[in-house]
C-alpha positions as a Markdown table, in Angstrom:
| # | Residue | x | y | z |
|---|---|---|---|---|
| 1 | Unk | 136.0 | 124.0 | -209.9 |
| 2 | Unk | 133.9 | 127.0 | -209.9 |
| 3 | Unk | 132.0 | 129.2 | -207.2 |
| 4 | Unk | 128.5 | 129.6 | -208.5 |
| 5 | Unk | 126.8 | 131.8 | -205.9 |
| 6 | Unk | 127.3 | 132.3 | -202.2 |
| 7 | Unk | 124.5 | 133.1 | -199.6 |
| 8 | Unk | 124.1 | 134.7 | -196.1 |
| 9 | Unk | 121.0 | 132.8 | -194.8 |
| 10 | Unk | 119.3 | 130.3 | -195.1 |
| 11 | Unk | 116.6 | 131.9 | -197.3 |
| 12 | Unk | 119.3 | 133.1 | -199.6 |
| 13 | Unk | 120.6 | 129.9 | -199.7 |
| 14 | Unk | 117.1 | 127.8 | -200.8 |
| 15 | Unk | 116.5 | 130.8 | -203.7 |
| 16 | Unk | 120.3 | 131.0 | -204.6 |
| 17 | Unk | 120.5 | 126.5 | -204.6 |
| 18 | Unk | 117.1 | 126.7 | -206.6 |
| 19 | Unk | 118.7 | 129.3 | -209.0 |
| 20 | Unk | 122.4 | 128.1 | -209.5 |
| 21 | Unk | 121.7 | 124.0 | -209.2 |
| 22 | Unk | 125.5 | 123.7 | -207.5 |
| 23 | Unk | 126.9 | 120.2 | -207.6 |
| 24 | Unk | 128.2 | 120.9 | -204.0 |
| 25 | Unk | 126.9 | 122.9 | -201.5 |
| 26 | Unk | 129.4 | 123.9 | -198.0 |
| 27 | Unk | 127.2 | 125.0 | -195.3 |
| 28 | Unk | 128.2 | 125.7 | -191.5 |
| 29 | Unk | 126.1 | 124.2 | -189.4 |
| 30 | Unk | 126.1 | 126.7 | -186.2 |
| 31 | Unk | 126.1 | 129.7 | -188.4 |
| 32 | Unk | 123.8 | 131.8 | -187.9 |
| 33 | Unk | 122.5 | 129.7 | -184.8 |
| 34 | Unk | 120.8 | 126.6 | -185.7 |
| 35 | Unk | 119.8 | 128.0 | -189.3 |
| 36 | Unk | 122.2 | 125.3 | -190.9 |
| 37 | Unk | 120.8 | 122.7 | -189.3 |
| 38 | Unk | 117.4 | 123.6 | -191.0 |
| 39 | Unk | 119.0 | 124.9 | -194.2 |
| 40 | Unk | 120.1 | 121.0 | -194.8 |
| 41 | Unk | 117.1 | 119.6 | -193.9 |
| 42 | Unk | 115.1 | 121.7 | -196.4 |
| 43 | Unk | 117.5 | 120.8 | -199.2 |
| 44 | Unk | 117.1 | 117.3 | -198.5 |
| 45 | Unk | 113.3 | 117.4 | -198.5 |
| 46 | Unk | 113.8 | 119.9 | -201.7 |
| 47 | Unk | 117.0 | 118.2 | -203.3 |
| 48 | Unk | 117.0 | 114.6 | -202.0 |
| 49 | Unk | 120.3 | 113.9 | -204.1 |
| 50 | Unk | 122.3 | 116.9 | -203.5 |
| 51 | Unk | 126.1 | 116.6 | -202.2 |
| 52 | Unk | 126.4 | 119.1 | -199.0 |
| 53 | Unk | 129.6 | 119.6 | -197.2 |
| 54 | Unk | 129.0 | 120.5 | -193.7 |
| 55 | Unk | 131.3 | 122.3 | -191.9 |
| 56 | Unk | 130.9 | 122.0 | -187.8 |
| 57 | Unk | 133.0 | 122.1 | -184.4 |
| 58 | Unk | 131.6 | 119.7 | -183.2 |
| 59 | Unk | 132.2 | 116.1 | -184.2 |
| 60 | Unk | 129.1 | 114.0 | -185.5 |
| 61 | Unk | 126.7 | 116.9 | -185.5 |
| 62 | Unk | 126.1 | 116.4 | -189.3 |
| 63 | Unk | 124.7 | 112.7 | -188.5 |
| 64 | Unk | 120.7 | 112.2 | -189.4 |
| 65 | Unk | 120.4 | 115.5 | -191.2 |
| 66 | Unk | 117.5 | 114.3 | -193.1 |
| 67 | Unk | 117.1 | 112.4 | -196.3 |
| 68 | Unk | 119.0 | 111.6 | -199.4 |
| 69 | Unk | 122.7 | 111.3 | -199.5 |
| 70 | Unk | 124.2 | 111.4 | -196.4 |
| 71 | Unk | 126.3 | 114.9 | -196.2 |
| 72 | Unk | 130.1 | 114.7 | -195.7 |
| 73 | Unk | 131.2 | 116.3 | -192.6 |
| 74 | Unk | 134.8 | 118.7 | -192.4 |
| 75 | Unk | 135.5 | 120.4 | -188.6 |
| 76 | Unk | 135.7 | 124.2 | -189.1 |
| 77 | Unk | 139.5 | 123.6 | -188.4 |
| 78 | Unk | 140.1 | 121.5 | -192.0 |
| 79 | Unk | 142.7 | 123.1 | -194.3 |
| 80 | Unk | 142.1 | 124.3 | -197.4 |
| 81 | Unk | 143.3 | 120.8 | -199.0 |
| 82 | Unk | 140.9 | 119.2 | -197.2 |
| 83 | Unk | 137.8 | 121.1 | -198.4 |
| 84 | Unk | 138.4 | 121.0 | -201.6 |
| 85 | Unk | 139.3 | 117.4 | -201.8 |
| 86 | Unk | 135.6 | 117.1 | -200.0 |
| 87 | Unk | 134.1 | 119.3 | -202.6 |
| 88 | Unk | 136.2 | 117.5 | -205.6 |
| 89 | Unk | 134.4 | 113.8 | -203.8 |
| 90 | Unk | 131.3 | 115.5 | -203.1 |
| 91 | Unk | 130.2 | 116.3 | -207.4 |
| 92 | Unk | 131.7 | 112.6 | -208.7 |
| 93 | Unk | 129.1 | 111.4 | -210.6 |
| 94 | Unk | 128.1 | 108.4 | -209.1 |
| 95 | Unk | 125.8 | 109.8 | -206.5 |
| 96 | Unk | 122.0 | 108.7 | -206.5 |
């Protein structure tokens, strides 16, 4: 498992996802305010097949976020173990 590029907003994260094709992406959904929200949505209109890992307080708020594969959701309080084992699920093969 390898980091392949990290962003700060959502425009950073479109040009970096574009750039670095990651098998998983992590996003936080409140982070900045409401920006996550859209970031997904964009990658799913952009990357329909992409694996995202959303990362919320709040349970259910990654429902609906657009088309494609549906993202796997983590509360911001998930260990380490937990996130990875996400990430590990999230780049199997056998996604669409």
């Amino acid at each position: 498992m390898e980091i392949v590029c990290e962003a700060i907003d959502a425009a950073a994260v479109l040009r970096e996802f574009a750039v670095c094709a990651p098998d998983v992406t992590i996003i936080d959904l409140q982070r900045p305010p409401g920006e996550g929200w859209r970031t997904v949505k964009t990658l799913r209109m952009k990357f329909p097949s992409c694996a995202i890992v959303v990362l919320t307080t709040y349970p259910g708020e990654g429902d609906g976020v657009g088309n494609g594969v549906p993202p796997t959701e983590l509360p911001k309080t998930a260990s380490g173990v937990e996130v990875i084992a996400a990430v590990r699920r999230g780049a199997q093969p056998s996604r669409p």
